[in-house]
Legacy VTK file of the C-alpha trace (Angstrom):
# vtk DataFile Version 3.0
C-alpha trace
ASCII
DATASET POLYDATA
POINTS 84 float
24.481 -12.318 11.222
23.656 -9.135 13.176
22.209 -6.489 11.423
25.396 -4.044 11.449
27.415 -6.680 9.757
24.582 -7.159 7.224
24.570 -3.915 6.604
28.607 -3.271 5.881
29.063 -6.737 4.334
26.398 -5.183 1.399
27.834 -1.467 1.421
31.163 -3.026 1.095
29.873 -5.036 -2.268
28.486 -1.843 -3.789
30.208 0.695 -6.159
31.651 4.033 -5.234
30.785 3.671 -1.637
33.127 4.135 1.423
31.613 2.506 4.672
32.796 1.893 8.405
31.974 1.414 11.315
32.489 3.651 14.347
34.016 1.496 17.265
35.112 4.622 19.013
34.019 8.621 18.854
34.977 11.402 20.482
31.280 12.581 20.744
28.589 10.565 22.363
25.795 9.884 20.093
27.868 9.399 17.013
25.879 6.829 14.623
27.374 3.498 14.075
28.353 3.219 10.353
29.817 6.886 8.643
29.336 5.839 4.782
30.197 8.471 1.842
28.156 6.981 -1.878
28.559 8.454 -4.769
29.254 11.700 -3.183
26.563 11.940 -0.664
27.575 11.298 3.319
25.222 9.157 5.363
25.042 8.126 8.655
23.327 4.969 10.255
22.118 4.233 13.819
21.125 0.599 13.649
18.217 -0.245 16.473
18.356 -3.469 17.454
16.810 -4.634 20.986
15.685 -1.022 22.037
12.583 1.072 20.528
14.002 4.195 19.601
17.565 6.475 19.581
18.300 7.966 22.856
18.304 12.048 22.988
21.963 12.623 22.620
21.481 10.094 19.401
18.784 11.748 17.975
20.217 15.065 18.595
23.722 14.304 16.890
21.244 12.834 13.886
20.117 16.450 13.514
22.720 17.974 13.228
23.948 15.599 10.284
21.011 16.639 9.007
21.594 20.456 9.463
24.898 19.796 7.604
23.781 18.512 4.586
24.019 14.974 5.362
21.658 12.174 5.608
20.835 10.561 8.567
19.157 7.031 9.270
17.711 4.833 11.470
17.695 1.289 10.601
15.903 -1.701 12.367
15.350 -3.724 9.502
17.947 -5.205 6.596
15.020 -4.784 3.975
14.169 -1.442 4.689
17.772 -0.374 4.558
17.932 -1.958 1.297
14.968 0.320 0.390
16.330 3.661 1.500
20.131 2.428 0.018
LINES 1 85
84 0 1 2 3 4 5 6 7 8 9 10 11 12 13 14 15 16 17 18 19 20 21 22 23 24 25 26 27 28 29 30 31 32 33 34 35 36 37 38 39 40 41 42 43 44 45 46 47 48 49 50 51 52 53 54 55 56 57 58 59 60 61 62 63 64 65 66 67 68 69 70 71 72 73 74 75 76 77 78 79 80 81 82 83
């Protein structure tokens, strides 16, 4: 199973939490699973095949940030399990 299905298959088991994922934005960069727990918004970039987020990734990660938001990169199911 690839790691973005991993990772909605659990959020979609858990309590209180709201998860998809983004098949189509209209703003480049946008992370690939929008997820709203317990009151808190979160977004996830999943890496998988590539070492890092490109610019216009990173930069749309800050501004989540900036807003209140949490932002994540994931490249492994156990760490997300860790930070979730």
């Amino acid at each position: 199973m690839k790691l973005q299905s991993q990772i909605l298959t659990y959020l979609k088991q858990q309590p209180k939490t709201w998860a998809i994922k983004v098949e189509v934005a209209n703003q480049r960069g946008c992370p690939d699973i929008l997820l709203c727990c317990s009151g808190k918004f979160i977004a996830i970039e999943v890496i998988q095949g590539k070492d890092k987020v490109s610019p216009i990734q990173a930069e749309q990660m800050k501004l989540i940030r900036n807003a209140g938001g949490d932002a994540w990169i994931i490249t492994d199911f156990k760490v997300f399990k860790l930070l979730f």
